[in-house]
C-alpha angles and dihedrals in degrees: 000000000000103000114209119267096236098040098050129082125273085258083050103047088055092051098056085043087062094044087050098050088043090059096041094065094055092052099118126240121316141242102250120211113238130145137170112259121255134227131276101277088031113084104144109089135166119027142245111267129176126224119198104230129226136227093263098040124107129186095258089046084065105041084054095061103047100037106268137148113228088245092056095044096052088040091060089046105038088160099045116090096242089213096041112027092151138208117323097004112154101237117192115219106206094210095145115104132194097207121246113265125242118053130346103235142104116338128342121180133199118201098183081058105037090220141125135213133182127200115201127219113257108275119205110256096007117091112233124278148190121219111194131195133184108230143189112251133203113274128256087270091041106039124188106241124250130226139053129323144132142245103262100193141326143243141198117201088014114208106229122224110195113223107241080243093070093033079059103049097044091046078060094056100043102253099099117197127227106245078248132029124201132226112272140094085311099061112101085199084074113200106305134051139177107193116212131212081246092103106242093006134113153149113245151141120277133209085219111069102163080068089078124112082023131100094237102126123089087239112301119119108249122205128190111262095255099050090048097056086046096058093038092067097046104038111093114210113260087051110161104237112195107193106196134169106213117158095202136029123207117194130158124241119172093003086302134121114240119198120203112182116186123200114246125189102238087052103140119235084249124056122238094200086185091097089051098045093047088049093050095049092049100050101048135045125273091247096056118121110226129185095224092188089060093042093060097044090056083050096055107037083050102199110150107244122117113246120183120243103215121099125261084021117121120289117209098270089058091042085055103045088047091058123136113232120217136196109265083196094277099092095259092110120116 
């Protein structure tokens, strides 16, 4: 029997944490999240989809699989229990983006989001694309930086040298660091690393996946094994990286505004809706008609799927309810 996590004992807790993290690193290979890239006037791309869920599955099981970071996934299904979802629970993947604003180009990072996306050089013959990861962030003590940089050089089995900060913090709780750690299983740089002109900072692997979607790191961008080797392989070095902490994204599809608010930790308990209201302004022309009570709602429920702002256009029941549903490789899929 799987206790859950909230209702066992500190010994047990642990325990389901490690069975967890076990089971996570033999999910297969992911659903990675890749689309051609609109045109300008277009910035929402992908789709909601919905995936049944089995006996064995957990939330994170399943954000694994489709390239999704464990705040997205529990966002999207604030009702569903993210350790024991059950047999036959409708679970939402929030896998439509509204694409970050500013230029298309390198890396550009959302910590609100926790969430990557690359955008490739033009490549003769192949029409442009956009390839999109969910990540692990710097904690609220530790933040990762904002602003512009670029990714300086890149590793494969990275040595780690632990900053005497974090030396520090593990000595106090009993688990001391070498001054270097070698590539291996150990290393929570993972295989693969893009540094970055931030000093100290960087984008790597990790040997802790279920971190992902959370703000565990000390600051460094953490990636899922698979999506870092990925863009390993693709990013040149030189590669413009733009970091940026933006609660709510506004793009256009079909000559309509889409707002996609993502839930951040230092939300306060009342909304300040001028951020929202500034973003929305910004982003769309002055003649636009916008549906500021729904606007509002999507703000404050937070759940990371794109809903459009015109009135008479879908609300997020109806977006839901419209879902495709996919195959999550056990015949359920339509």
């Amino acid at each position: 029997m799987i206790l859950h996590p909230l209702h066992a004992s500190a010994f047990d807790r642990v325990a389901v944490v490690l069975i967890l993290a076990t089971a996570l690193m033999r999910v297969g290979p992911t659903i990675a999240a890749e689309f051609n890239l609109p045109p300008r006037g277009t910035d929402v791309v992908g789709e909601v989809r919905i995936v049944i869920s089995r006996q064995q599955d957990t939330l994170l099981d399943i954000a694994r699989k489709h390239d999704l970071g464990f705040n997205e996934i529990t966002a999207a299904n604030p009702s569903v229990d993210p350790w024991l979802p059950g047999e036959g629970t409708r679970v939402v993947l929030p896998t439509q983006f509204v694409l970050p604003p500013g230029p298309r180009e390198g890396i550009v990072i959302n910590l609100a989001q926790l969430r990557l996306y690359y955008f490739p050089a033009a490549a003769a013959g192949h029409p442009r694309s956009v390839q999109t990861h969910p990540i692990g962030i710097g904690v609220d003590y530790s933040s990762t930086p904002l602003g512009t940089t670029r990714v300086l050089r890149k590793a494969v089995d990275p040595v780690w040298y632990p900053p005497a900060q974090i030396r520090e913090e593990r000595a106090q709780d009993s688990k001391p660091l070498p001054r270097v750690v070698p590539a291996g299983p150990d290393n929570p740089l993972g295989k693969y690393a893009l540094y970055l002109g931030f000093s100290g900072y960087l984008i790597h692997g990790t040997n802790r996946p279920w971190g992902i979607g959370m703000r565990v790191s000390h600051g460094c961008i953490r990636m899922n094994p698979e999506d870092i080797e990925s863009l390993h392989r693709l990013v040149p070095v030189g590669t413009p990286v733009r970091i940026v902490d933006e609660p709510y994204f506004v793009g256009a599809l079909g000559g309509t505004a889409y707002l996609q608010a993502f839930r951040t930790p230092d939300a306060p308990a009342e909304e300040n809706l001028t951020p929202l209201v500034r973003t929305i302004l910004q982003a769309m022309p002055r003649q636009a008609k916008v549906d500021w009570n729904k606007a509002t709602s999507v703000a404050s429920a937070k759940r990371g799927i794109p809903v459009p702002l015109s009135a008479g256009t879908p609300g997020m029941d109806e977006i839901l309810a419209n879902a495709r549903r996919v195959d999550d490789g056990n015949g359920e899929g339509q």
